[in-house]
N, C-alpha and C positions, 0 to 999 in steps of 0.2 A: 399387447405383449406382456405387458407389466400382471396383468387381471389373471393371463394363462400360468405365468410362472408362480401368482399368489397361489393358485389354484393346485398346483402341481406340486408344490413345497406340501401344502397342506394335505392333499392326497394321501404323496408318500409317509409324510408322517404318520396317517391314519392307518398305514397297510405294514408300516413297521409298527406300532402298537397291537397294532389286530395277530403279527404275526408271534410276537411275546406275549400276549394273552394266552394266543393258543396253545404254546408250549409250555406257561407254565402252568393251565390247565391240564393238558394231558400228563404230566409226570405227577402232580398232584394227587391226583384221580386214585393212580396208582398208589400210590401210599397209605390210601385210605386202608382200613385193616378189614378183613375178611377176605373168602373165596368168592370172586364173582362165579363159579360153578356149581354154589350150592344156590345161585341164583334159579336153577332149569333142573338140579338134579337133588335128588336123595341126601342127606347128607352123610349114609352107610352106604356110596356107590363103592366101586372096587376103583383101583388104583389105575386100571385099562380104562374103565371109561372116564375117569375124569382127568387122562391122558389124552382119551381121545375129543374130550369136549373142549380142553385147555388148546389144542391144534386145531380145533372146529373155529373158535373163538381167534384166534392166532395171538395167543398170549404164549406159548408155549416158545417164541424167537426173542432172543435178543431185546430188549430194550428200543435200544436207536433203532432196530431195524423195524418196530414197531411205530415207532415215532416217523420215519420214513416212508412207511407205508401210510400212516395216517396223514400225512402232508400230500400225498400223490392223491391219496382219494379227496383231498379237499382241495383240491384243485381240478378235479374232475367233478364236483357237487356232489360228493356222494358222501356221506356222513356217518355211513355203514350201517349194520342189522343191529335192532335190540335184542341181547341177551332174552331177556324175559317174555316180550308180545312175539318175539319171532319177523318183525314186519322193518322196514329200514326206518332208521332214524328221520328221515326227513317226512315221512308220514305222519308218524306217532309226533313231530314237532309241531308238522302244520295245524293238525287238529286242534293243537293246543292255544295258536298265536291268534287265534280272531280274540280269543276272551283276555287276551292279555293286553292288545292292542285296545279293547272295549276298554279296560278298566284302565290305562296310561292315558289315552286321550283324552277321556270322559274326567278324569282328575287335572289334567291338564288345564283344558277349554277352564271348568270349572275354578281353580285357583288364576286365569289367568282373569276371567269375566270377575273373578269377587276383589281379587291383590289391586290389580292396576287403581282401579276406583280407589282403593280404602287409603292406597297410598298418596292420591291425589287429594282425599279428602286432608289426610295430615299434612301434608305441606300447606293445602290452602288454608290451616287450621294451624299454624303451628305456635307452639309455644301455651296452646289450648288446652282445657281439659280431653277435648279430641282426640288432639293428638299426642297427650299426653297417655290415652286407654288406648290409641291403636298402636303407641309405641308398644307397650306394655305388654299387649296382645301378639306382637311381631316377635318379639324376645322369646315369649313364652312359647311361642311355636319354632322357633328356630332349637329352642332345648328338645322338644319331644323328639321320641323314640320311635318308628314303627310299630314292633311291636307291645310295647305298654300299651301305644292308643286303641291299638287293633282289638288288643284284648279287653280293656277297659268298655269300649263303646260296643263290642260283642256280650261283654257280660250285663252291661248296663240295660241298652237296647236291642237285644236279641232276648236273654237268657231270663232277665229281669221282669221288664215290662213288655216282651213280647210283640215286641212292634214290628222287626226285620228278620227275615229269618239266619239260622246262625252256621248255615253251611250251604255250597252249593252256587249254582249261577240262574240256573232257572227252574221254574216249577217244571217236571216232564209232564204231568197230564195237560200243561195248559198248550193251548191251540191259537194260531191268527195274532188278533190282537190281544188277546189275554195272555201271549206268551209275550209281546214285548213287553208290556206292563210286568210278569211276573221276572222279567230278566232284569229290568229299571228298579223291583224290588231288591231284589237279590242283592242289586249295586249298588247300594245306599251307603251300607257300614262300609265295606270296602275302599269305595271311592272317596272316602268322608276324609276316612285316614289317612289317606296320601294327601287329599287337601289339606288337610291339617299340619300334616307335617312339614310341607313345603311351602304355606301359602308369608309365614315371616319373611321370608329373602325379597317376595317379590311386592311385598308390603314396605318395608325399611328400604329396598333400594328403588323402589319408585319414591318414594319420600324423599329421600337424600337427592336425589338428583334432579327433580322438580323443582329441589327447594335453590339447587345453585341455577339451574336455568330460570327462576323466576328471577336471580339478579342479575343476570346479563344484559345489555345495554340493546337487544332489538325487543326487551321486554318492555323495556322502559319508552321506547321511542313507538311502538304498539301499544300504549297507554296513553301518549302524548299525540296520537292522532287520535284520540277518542273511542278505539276499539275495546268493546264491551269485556268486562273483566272475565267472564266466562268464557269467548273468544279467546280473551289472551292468554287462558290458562288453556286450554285445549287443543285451538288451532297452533299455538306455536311454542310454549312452553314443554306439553306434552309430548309434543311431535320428538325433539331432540330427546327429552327425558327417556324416552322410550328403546336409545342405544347401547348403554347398558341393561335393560332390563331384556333385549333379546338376548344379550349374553348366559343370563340368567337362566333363563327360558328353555336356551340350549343347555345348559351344562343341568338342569334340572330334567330335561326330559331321559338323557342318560342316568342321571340318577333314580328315576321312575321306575324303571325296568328292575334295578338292584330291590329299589323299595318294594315292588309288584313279586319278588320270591316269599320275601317274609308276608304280606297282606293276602297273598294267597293260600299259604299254608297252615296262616291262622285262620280264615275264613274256608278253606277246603274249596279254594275258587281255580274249576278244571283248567289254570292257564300252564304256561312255560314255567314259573318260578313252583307250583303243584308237581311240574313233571322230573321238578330236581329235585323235589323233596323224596317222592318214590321211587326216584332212582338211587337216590343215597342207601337210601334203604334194602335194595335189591340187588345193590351193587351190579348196577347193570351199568358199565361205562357208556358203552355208545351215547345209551341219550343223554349222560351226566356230559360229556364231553361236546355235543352238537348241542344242547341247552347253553352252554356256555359260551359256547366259540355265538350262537345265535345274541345273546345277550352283550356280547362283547362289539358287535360286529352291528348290533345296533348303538351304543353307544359311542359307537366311531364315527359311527355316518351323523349321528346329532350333532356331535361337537364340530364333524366338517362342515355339516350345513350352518351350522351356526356360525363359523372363521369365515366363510364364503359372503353369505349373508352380511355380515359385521364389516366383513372389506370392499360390501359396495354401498353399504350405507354410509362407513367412512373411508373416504380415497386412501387417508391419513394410514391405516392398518395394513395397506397392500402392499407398504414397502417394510414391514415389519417381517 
């Protein structure tokens, strides 16, 4: 019972966040400056048709009544037509989510397979020159920027030395297995930068909290029955270290998504954060507002899966 109403608490909270997203995404939208009519039309159209395309659009009602209507269709899954392809937003989105979801996980796996270790390494190293460079190294990465990195390692190793190429996701001539290879190319600089960016948090808080679970007294009495000190740091040390760092984990993969608009736009990588940059541009709301409400609506569900998660690993959080 106790597990249902954690659950339920958390929910709701995630569908009232999602639903202040959405609202203050869609008034937002709107203030942006230009005509989304000159989005499909002439910009010497006569004053009838861009009456009649402003009612085509249903921009031509009321505000709320706007706002209203867009709530009913997102509650039916409909996320409406784009101005510009003509085709409903949930098409032209889906298209986009396989490369965005490629490049969030793939940076993911990736900072969590290099973080955890490096962090274990300085705890088990502490007060070391070790861990005194992966402190160093954790810092300096918790300061960088998205975009500085994105452009730095595009101009470096794209533009410079020619190593990666400096736009795009995959080669189109390539075929089979020469296109996964050319797609694994593609996602090098990309994927690099979002590791980079977030791989300090999960470097310094595996550190920190290894370093208090190696003082706890089942560490100690796991050393006094003879258990191998590599044992003791892995099978039981690590284990606990590891509940904060799901927290991390969660609250970073939300953050991913934000980070995968900007790393896409500078690498011109065909994902969801690409289809908000052309939408700005085109002033075509629909997909600027279903990009959103899509970005929003994944960061809800990580930070739930993560609260959910987090309150069965400890009981302690369910009555929170």
């Amino acid at each position: 019972m106790v597990r249902l109403k954690f659950i339920g608490v958390r929910l709701l909270r995630g569908l009232l966040t999602l639903w202040f997203a959405v609202t203050v995404t869609f008034f937002l939208v709107r203030l942006l400056p230009g005509d989304p009519v000159l989005a499909v039309a002439d910009p010497n159209m006569t004053e009838e048709l861009r009456a009649k395309l402003l009612a085509d659009f249903g921009l031509d009602r009321p505000l709320f009544v706007q706002y209203l209507d867009y709530l009913r269709q997102l509650f039916q899954g409909n996320l409406g037509m784009s101005f510009r392809q003509s085709l409903p937003v949930t098409e032209v989105l889906l298209e986009r989510l396989p490369w965005t979801l490629i490049l969030t996980m793939s940076s993911m796996v990736v900072t969590v397979i290099v973080g955890i270790p490096l962090g274990v390494l300085a705890a088990t190293r502490a007060k070391g020159w070790i861990d005194r460079l992966i402190q160093v190294g954790g810092i300096t990465a918790q300061s960088l920027f998205v975009p500085s990195v994105g452009i730095f390692l595009l101009y470096t190793f794209g533009v410079l030395l020619g190593w990666f190429p400096i736009g795009g996701a995959i080669d189109p001539d390539a075929t089979g297995f020469a296109a996964t290879l050319s797609m694994l190319h593609y996602l090098v600089l990309p994927c690099l930068s979002l590791v980079l960016v977030q791989l300090g948090s999960y470097v310094l808080t595996m550190r920190s909290t290894l370093m208090e679970a190696l003082g706890d007294d089942y560490v100690a009495l796991a050393k006094a029955k003879g258990v191998k000190p590599r044992a003791v740091v892995w099978k039981h040390a690590v284990r606990n270290a590891l509940l904060p760092t799901t927290t991390i984990a969660g609250l970073q993969l939300g953050m991913l998504f934000g980070g995968a608009v900007l790393t896409e736009t500078i690498y011109a990588y065909p994902g969801i954060g690409r289809a908000i940059y052309e939408a700005v541009g085109q002033m075509d709301f629909p997909v600027l507002q279903g990009a959103f409400v899509l970005l929003a609506a994944a960061v809800v569900v990580a930070n739930l899966l993560t609260d959910i998660a987090y309150g069965f690993l400890d009981p302690r959080v369910r009555t929170a």
